[in-house]
NULO-931042 format. One record per residue (C-alpha): residue in one letter; x, y, z. Coordinates in pm, whole numbers, plus 50000, padded with zeros to 5 digits. Each point is the difference from the previous one (the first is absolute). Layout:
N
(pt A (X Y Z))
...
//
This chain:
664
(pt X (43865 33659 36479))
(pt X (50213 49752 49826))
(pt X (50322 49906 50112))
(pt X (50306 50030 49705))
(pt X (50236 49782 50205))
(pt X (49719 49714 50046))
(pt X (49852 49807 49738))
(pt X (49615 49923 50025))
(pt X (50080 49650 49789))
(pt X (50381 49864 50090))
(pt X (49903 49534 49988))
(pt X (50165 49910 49662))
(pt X (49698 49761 49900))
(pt X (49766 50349 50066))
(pt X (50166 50204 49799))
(pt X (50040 49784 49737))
(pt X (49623 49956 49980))
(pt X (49968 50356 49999))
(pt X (50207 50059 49730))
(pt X (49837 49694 49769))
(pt X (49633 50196 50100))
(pt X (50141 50358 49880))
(pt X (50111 49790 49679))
(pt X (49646 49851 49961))
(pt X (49843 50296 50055))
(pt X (50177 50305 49870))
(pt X (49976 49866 49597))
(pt X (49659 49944 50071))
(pt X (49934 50395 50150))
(pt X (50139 50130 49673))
(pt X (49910 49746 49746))
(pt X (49710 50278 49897))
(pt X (50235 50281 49971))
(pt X (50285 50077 49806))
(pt X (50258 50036 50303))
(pt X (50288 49720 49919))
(pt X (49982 49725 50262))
(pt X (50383 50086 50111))
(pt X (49894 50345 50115))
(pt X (49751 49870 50220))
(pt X (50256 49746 50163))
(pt X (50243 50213 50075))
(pt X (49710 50290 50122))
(pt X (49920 49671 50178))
(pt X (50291 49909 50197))
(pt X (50069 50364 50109))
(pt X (49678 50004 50163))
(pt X (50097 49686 50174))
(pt X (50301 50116 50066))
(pt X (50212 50186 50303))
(pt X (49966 50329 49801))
(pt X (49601 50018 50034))
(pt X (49777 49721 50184))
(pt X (50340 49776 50117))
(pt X (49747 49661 49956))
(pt X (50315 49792 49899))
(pt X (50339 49959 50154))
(pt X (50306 49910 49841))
(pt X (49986 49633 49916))
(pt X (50307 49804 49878))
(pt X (49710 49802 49713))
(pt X (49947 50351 49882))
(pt X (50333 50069 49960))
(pt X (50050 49678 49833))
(pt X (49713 50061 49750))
(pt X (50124 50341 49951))
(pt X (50304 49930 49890))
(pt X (49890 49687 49790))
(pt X (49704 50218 49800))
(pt X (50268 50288 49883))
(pt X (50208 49671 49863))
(pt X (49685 49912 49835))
(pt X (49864 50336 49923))
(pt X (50324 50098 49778))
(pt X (50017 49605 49862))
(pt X (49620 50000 49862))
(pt X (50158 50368 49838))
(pt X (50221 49829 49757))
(pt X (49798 49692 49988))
(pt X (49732 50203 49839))
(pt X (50188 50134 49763))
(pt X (49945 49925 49631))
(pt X (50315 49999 49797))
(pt X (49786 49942 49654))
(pt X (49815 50319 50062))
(pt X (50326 50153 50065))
(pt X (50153 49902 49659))
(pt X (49660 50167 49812))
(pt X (50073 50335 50104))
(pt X (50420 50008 50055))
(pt X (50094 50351 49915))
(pt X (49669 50183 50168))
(pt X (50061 49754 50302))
(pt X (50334 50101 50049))
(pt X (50006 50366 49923))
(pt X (49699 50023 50254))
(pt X (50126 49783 50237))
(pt X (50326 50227 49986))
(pt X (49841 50326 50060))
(pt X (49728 49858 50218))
(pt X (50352 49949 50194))
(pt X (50217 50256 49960))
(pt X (49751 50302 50094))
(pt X (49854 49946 50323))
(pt X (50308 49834 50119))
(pt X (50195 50364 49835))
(pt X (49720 50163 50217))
(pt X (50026 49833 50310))
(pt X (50370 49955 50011))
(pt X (50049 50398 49931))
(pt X (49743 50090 50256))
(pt X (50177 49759 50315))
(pt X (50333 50109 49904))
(pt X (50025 50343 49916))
(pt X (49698 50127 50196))
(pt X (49999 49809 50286))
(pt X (50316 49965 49988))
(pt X (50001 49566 50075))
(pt X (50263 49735 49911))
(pt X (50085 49900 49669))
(pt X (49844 49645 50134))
(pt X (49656 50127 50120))
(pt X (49971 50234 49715))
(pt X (50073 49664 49792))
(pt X (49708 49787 50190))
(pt X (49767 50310 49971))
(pt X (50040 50050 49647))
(pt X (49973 49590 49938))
(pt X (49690 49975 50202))
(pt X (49829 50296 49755))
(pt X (50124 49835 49691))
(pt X (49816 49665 50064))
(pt X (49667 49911 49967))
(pt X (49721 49734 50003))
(pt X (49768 49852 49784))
(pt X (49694 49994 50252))
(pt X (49749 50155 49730))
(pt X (50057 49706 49791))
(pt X (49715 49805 50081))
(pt X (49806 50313 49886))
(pt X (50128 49978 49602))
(pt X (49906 49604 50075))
(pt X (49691 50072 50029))
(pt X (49970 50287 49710))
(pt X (50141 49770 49809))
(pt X (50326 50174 49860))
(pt X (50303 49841 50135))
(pt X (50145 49956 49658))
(pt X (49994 50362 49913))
(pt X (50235 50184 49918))
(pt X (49992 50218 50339))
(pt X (49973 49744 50206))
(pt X (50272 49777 49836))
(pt X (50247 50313 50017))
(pt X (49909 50042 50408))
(pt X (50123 49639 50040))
(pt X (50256 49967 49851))
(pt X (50094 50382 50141))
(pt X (49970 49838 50332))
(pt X (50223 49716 49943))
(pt X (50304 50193 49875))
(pt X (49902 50295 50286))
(pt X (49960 49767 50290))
(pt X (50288 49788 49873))
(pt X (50244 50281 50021))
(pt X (49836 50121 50311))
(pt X (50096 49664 50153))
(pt X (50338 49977 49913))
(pt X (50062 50370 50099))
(pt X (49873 49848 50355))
(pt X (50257 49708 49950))
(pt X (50294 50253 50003))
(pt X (49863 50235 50249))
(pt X (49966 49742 50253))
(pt X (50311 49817 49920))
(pt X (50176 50344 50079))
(pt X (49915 50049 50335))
(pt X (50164 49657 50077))
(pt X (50298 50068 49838))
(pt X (50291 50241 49889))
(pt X (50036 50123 49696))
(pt X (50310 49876 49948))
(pt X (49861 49635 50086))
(pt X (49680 50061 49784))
(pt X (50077 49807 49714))
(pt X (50137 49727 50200))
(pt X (49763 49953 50259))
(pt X (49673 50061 49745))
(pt X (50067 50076 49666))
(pt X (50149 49685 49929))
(pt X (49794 49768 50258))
(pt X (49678 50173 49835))
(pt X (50133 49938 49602))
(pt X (50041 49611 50161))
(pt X (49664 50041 50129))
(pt X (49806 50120 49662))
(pt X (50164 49707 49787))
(pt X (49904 49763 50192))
(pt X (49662 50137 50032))
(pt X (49971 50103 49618))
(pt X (50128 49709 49861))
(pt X (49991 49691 50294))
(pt X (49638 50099 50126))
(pt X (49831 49956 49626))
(pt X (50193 49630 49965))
(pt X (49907 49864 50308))
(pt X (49641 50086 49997))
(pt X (49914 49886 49669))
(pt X (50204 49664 50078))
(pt X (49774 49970 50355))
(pt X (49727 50061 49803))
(pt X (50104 49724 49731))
(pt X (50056 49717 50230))
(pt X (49769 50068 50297))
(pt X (49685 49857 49967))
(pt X (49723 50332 49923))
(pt X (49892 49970 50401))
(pt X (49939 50382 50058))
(pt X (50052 49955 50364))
(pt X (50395 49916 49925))
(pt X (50045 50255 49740))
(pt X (49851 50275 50246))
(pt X (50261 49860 50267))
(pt X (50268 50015 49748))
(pt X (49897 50376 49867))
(pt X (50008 50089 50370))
(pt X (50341 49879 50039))
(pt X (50118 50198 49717))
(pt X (49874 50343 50094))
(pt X (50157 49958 50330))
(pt X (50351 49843 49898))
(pt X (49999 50296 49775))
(pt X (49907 50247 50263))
(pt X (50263 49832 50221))
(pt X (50227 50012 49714))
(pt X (49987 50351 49939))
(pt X (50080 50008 50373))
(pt X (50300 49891 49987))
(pt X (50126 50199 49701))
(pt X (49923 50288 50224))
(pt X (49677 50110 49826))
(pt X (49647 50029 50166))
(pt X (49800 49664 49992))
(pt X (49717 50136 49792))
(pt X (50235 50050 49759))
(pt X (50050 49581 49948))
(pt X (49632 49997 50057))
(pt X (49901 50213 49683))
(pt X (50276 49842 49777))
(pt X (49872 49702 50097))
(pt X (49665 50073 49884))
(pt X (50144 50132 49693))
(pt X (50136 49696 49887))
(pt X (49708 49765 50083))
(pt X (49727 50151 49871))
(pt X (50152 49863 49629))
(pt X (49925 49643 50178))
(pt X (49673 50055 50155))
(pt X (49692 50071 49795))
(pt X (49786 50296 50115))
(pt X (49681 49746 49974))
(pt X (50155 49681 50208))
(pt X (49882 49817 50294))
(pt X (50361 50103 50128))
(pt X (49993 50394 49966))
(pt X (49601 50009 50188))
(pt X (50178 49816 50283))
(pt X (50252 50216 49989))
(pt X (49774 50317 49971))
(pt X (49777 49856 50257))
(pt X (50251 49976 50265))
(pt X (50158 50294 49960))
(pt X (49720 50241 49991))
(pt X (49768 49835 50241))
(pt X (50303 49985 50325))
(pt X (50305 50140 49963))
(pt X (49951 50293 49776))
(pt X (49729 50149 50207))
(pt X (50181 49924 50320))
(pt X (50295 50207 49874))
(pt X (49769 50279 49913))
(pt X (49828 49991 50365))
(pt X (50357 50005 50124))
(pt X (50074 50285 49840))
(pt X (49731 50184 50094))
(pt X (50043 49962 50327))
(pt X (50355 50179 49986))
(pt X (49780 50271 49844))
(pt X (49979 50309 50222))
(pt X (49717 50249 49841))
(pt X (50007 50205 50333))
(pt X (50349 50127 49900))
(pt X (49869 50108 49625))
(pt X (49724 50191 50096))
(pt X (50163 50145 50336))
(pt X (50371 50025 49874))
(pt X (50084 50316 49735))
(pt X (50311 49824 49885))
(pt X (49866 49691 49990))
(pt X (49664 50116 49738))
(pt X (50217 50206 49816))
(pt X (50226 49646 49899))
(pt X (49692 49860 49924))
(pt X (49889 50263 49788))
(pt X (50299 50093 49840))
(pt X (50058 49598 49946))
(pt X (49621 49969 49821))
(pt X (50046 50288 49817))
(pt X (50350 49871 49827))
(pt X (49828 49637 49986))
(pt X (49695 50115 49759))
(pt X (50191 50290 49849))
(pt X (50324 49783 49889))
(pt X (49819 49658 49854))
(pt X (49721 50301 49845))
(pt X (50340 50155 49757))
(pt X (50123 49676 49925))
(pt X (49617 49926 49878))
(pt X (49989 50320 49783))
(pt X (50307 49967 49838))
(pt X (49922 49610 49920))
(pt X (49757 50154 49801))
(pt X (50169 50267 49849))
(pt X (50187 49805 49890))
(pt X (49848 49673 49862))
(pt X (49637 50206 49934))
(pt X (49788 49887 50240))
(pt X (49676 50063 50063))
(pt X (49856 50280 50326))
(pt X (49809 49655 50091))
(pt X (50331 49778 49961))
(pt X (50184 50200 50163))
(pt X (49824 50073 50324))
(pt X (49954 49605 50001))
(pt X (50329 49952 50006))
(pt X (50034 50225 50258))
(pt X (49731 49863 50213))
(pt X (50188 49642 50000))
(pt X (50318 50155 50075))
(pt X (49915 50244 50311))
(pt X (49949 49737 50274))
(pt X (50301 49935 50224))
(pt X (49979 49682 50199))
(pt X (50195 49669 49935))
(pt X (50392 50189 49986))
(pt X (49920 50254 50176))
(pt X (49933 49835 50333))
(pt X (50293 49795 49965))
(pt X (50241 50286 49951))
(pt X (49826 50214 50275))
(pt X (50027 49675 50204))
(pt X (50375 49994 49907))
(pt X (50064 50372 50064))
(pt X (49851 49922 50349))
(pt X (50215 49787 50081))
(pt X (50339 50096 49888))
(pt X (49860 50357 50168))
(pt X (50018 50193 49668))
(pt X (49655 50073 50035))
(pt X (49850 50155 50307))
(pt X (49632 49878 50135))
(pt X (49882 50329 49919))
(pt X (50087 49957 49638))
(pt X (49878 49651 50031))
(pt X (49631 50111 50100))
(pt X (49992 50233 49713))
(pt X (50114 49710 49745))
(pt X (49687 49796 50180))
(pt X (49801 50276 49883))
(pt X (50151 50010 49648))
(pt X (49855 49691 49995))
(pt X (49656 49994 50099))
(pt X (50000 50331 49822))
(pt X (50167 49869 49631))
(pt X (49773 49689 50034))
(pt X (49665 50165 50018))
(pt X (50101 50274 49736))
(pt X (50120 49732 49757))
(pt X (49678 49802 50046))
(pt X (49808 50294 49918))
(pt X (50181 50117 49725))
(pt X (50024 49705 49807))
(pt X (49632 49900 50056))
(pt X (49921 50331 49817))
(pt X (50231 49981 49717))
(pt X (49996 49574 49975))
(pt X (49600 50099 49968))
(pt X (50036 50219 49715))
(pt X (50270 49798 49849))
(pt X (49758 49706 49965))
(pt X (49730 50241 49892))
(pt X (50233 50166 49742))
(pt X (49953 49601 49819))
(pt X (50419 49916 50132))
(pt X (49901 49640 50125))
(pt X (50110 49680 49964))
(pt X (49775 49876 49821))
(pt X (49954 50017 49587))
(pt X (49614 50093 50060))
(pt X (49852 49717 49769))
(pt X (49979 49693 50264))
(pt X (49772 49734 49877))
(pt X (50043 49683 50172))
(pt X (50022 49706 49772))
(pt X (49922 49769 50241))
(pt X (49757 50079 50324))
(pt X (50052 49816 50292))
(pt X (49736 50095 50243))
(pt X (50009 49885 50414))
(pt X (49685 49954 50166))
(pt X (50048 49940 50381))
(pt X (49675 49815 50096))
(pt X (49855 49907 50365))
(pt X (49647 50058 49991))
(pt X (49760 49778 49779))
(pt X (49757 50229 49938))
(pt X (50208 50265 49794))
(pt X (50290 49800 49854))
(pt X (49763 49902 49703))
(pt X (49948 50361 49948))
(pt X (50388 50085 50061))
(pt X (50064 49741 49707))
(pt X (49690 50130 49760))
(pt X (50145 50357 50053))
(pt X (50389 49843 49894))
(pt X (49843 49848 49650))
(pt X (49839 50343 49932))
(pt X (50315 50196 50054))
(pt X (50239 49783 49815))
(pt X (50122 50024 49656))
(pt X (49853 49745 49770))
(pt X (50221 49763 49861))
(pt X (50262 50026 50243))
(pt X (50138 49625 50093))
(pt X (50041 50054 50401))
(pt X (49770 49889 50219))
(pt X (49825 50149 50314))
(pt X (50180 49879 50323))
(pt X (49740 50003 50324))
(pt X (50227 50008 50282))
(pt X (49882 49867 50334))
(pt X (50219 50082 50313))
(pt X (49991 49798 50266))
(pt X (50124 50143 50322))
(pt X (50248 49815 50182))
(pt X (49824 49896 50383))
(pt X (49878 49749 50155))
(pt X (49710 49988 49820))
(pt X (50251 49938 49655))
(pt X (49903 49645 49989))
(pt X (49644 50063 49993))
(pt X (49964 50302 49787))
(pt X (50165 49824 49759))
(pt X (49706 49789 49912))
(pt X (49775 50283 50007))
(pt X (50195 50191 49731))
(pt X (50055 49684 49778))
(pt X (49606 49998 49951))
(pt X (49971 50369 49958))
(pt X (50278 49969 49719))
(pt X (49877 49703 49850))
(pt X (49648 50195 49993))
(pt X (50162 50266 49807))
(pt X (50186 49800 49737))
(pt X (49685 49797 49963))
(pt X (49792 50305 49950))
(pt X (50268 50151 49756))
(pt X (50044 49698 49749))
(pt X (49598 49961 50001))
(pt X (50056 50346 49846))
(pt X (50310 49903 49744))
(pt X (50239 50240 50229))
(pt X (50326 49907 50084))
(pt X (50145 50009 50337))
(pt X (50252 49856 50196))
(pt X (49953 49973 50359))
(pt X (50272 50110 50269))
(pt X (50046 49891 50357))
(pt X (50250 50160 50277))
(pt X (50045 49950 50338))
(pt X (50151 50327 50172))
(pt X (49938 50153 50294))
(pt X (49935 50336 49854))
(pt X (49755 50026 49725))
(pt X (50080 50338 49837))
(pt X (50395 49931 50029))
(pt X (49879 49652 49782))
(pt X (49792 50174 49755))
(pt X (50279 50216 49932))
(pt X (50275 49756 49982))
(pt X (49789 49751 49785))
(pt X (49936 50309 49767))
(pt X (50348 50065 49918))
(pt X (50084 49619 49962))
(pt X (49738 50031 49740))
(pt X (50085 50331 49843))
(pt X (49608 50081 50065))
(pt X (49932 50295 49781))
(pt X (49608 50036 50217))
(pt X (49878 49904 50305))
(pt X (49660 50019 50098))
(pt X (49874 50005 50412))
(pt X (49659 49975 50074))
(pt X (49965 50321 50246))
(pt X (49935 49854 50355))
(pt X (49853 50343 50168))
(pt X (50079 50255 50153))
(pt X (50326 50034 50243))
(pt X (50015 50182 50326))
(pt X (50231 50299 50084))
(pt X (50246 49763 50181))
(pt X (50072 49796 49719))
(pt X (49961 50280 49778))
(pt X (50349 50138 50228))
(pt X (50154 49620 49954))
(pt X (49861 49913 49640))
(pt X (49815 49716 49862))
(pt X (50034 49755 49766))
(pt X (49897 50213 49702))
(pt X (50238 50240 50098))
(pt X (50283 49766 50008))
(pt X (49917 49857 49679))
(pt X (49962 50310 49827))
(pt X (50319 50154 50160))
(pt X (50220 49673 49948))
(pt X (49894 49854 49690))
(pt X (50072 50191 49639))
(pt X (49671 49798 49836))
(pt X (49683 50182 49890))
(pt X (49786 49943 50364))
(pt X (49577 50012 49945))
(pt X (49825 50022 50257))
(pt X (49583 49902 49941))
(pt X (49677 49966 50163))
(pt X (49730 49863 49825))
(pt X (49676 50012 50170))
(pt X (49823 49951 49633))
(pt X (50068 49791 49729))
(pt X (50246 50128 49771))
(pt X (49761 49914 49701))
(pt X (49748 50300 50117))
(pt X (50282 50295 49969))
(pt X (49932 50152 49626))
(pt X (50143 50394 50188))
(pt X (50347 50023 50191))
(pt X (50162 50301 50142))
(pt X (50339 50006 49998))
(pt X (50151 50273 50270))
(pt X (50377 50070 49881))
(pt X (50250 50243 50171))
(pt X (50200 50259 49832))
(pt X (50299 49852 49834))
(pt X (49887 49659 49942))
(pt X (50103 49960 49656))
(pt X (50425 50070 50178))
(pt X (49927 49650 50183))
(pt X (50223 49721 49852))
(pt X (49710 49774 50006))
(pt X (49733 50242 49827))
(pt X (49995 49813 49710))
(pt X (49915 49669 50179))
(pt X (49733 50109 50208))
(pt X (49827 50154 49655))
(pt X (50020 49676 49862))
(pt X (49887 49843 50293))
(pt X (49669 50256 49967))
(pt X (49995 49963 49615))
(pt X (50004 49608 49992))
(pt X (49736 50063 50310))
(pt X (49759 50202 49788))
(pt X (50004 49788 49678))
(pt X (49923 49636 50215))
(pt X (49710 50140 50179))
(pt X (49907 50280 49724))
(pt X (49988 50324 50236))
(pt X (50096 50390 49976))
(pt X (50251 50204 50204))
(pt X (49937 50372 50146))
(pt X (50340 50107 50141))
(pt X (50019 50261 50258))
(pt X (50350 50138 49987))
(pt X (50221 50306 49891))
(pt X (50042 50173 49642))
(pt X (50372 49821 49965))
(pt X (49887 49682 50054))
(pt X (49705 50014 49798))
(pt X (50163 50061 49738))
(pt X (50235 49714 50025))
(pt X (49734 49750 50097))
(pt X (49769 50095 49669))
(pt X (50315 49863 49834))
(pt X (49948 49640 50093))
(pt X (49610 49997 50026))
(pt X (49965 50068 49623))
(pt X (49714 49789 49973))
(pt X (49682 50184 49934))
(pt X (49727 50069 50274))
(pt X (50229 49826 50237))
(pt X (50099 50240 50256))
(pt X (49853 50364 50088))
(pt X (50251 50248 50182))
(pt X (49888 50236 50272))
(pt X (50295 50277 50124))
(pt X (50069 50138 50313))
(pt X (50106 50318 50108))
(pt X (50351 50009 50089))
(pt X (49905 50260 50272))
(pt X (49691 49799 50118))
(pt X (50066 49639 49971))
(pt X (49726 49811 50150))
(pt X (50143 49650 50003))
(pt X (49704 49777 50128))
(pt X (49737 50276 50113))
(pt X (49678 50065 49763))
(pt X (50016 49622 49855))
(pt X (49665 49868 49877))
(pt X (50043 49673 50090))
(pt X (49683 49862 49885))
(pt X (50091 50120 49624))
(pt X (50306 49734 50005))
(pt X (50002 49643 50054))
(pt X (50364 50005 50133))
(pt X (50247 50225 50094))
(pt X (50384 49945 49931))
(pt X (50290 50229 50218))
(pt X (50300 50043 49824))
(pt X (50238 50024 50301))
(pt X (50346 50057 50035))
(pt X (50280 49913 50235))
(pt X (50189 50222 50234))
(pt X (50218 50273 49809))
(pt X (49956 49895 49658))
(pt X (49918 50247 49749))
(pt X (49606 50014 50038))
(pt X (49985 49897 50401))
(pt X (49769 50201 50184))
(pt X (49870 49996 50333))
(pt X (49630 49977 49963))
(pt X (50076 49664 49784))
(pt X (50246 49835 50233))
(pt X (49736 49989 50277))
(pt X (49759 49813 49815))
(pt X (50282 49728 50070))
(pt X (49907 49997 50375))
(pt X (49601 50124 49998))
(pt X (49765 50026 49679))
(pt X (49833 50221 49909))
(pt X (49605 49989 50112))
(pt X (49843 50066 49653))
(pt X (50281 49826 49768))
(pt X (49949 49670 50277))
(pt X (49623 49995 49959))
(pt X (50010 49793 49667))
(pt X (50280 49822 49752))
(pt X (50336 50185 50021))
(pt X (50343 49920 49927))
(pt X (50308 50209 50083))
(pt X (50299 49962 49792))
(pt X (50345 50063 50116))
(pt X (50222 50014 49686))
(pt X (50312 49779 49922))
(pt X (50303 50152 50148))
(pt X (50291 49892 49694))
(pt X (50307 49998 50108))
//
């Protein structure tokens, strides 16, 4: 039986181990599913904690980290805010953000005070925590591709005028329990008006003069961005408002100095959400108590009532957004999707409620469940309406991408198939086109550096030998890095690589099917138009190629690019297509193959798709995947595996498998 007074794990250098594992682990666990990462650290630390298994103790590093990841949590809020998408969409951003407001707080604050009968200050932080929300579904219209929508712009900038209001609601509320209200306006009104100017207007002028006279050495500028979130924090402090308050402001205002894509805003990213973010979560998990939920009346009926206002309240202010500006069923429900999740605010203000005791621990547990609840809800939701959305033709895209120039990456290590890598790049790019084909050859960083070196000099020299003999141009590349995926990626942006094409290395095992590989990472990390080929048989034999596409494929931002890449394919080496696919995207691929007797069509059954079964394999001379990655409009799960383990009959002979550019 476990002891709740005794923790199995209490040596500060153990627990911190344990806690970096859970971190390493837990994103991993639910990298396949849909459930958001901060649901399964906070699930997480509750199982660690006193309240179920009692591994951990208290620790004084946890603590710290705690307190330092809500700091961060609510400054990457603001800093990831985007004031130009906010000026698009003014009037629907503010009416929105208004009612997404005004209702659930109305709700909430009519409920605590009139039927429970609370304070005027817990009914306040009750009503606050159900008006705020979190953009955790956002990477989900990333990857759809419709973050400049209309729905999507109006839940932004929704949340910034919601949560802003939210947060200085908080301000006051706080500020009151430390003072009279006589001495109000002394003690904070006036301290926090000193506070704001000099955070509004001093913040913005000493940043971009740092930034103008310090040399660009991201290391300092991270230093100096970390100073500012916490003077702010420490500001707001002393004008007698909560610390996360400084700590969003203070993201507020930078984000106009630091661009999204900088050296400076990954570090910042990095460090945020690989340590102290996820520490926080595991922290507050562990003051988590499920037992009480499921075993206390009282106790499930806050939770309940609490969800039930949380989805019901940001669900009106959804619907009458689109009464009211005409949105679409599809729109809508998106917009409702990225607006359900409670997270960032609303642990902060339960945390404040805690302490200032406005907020019991029984009302605490059920705000832990509005939380895991709200997160996996708005996940869901918006992965079904983002999904239709995209398929409805609302992308971000203009549908008519033709590259002008083709820059194609061929990552080469073995001499027997780089030749072939290489023939397969002059077949699939457009004639004409000035850029030449970069063979990249990554050398990994060891001991052995020194003398691989020479080894890959003569297998690159080989190759531009070999292509010049043949009037192709190419333009070797050599890097030294101690991960070779992380370099293929990082030399393909550098680049702007529009395709890069792997020479498949085999299949992986289950364990690194759990941890990834290096196709996986490339695919996942890099936006470029990733081929992946085995060619057994000279390329010169194929005269027949099937071409396996899922449903959707034509929605892809980088359709039109991989049908050039098959059309400029067919002409060099003079062979015909059969596609195996759905009605819809028949139709839109017969649009682009308009040459005659180039390309047969052969239609599945929506009801009985037979992806790769029933494939006569000796009536083609290669096979090309179409493939798609993880929760973009035509992903599906019979494609994504071929990514770990191929497919017997497709890996017999030739095949490529295609994994569409992801434009951003």
């Amino acid at each position: 039986m476990i002891d709740k007074h005794i923790a199995l794990i209490n040596e500060p250098v153990l627990i911190f181990t344990t806690i970096l594992l859970i971190i390493l682990i837990v994103p991993l666990i639910l990298k396949q599913s849909k459930v958001p990462a901060i649901v399964g650290l906070i699930l997480s630390g509750f199982l660690l904690g006193p309240q179920a298994f009692n591994v951990i103790g208290h620790s004084d590093i946890i603590e710290l980290f705690s307190e330092v990841g809500l700091l961060y949590l609510m400054f990457l809020a603001g800093l990831e805010f985007e004031m130009v998408q906010f000026r698009r969409t003014r009037l629907q951003n503010i009416v929105f953000g208004l009612l997404s407001f005004a209702i659930p707080f109305a709700m909430a604050y009519i409920v605590a005070s009139k039927l429970f009968g609370w304070s005027d200050a817990s009914s306040v932080l009750v009503g606050i925590m159900l008006a705020s929300n979190t953009l955790i579904a956002f990477p989900i219209v990333e990857r759809y591709g419709i973050t400049k929508s209309l729905a999507v712009n109006i839940a932004i900038g929704g949340t910034i005028i919601a949560d802003t209001i939210v947060l200085l609601i908080l301000a006051v509320v706080s500020s009151s329990q430390n003072s009279s209200e006589v001495s109000i306006i002394r003690s904070f009104v006036i301290p926090f008006v000193i506070f704001l100017l000099l955070i509004f207007f001093g913040l913005p002028r000493l940043s971009k003069w740092f930034f103008r006279i310090i040399p660009a050495d991201s290391k300092i500028q991270f230093l100096f961005i970390l100073n500012m979130m916490f003077a702010s924090s420490l500001g707001a402090e002393f004008a007698g408002a909560e610390p996360i308050i400084g700590a969003f402001f203070a993201g507020l205002i930078l984000n106009n100095v630091i661009p999204q894509a900088s050296p400076l805003m990954s570090r910042i990213n990095f460090v945020g959400n690989t340590l102290f973010i996820p520490v926080f979560l595991i922290s507050v998990g562990m003051l988590l108590d499920l037992s009480v939920v499921i075993s206390s009346i009282p106790v499930f009926f806050y939770a309940l009532l609490i969800v039930v206002m949380a989805l019901s309240g940001k669900w009106l202010a959804a619907w009458l957004t689109k009464i009211i500006f005409l949105l679409t069923k599809i729109e809508m429900y998106t917009l409702y999707g990225l607006t359900t999740a409670r997270a960032a605010a609303t642990l902060a203000i339960a945390f404040v409620g805690l302490d200032f005791g406005l907020l019991s621990t029984d009302i605490f547990n059920a705000v832990m469940v509005l939380i895991i609840v709200t997160s996996l809800y708005s996940s869901f939701i918006t992965d079904k309406y983002g999904k239709k959305m995209a398929l409805s033709g609302e992308r971000d895209f203009t549908g008519s991408h033709i590259h002008q120039n083709c820059r194609i990456l061929i990552p080469v290590s073995n001499p027997e198939t780089a030749n072939k890598l290489v023939e397969l790049a002059v077949f699939i790019k457009t004639p004409g086109t000035p850029e030449p084909i970069y063979p990249l050859s990554v050398i990994k960083d060891d001991r052995e550096a020194q003398k691989n070196v020479h080894t890959k000099k003569t297998l690159m020299n080989s190759i531009i030998k070999n292509a010049s003999e043949s009037g192709v141009d190419v333009e070797g590349l050599t890097r030294l890095d101690v991960n070779v995926p992380v370099a293929i990626v990082r030399v393909s942006k550098e680049l702007s690589i529009n395709k890069i094409i792997i020479g498949w290395s085999g299949q992986s095992s289950e364990i690194r099917r759990v941890f990834g590989n290096m196709l996986e990472y490339v695919v996942l990390e890099s936006p470029s138009e990733v081929i992946v080929c085995s060619f057994p048989y000279p390329l010169s034999t194929v005269k027949k190629v099937l071409v396996i596409v899922p449903d959707h494929a034509e929605m892809e931002s980088g359709f039109e690019s991989w049908m050039e890449s098959l059309l400029n394919f067919g002409k060099q080496i003079n062979c015909t297509f059969t596609f195996r696919t759905g009605e819809q995207s028949i139709r839109a691929i017969k649009k682009q193959f308009q040459i005659a007797g180039m390309a047969s069509y052969i239609s599945w059954e929506n009801a009985d798709k037979t992806y790769f079964s029933n494939i006569n394999s000796a009536a083609y001379q290669l096979i090309a995947v179409i493939n798609a990655r993880p929760q973009s409009v035509s992903y599906a799960h019979d494609f994504w595996k071929l990514t770990f383990r191929m497919n017997e009959t497709i890996s017999k002979g030739n095949f490529v498998m295609l994994y569409p550019e992801n434009i951003s």
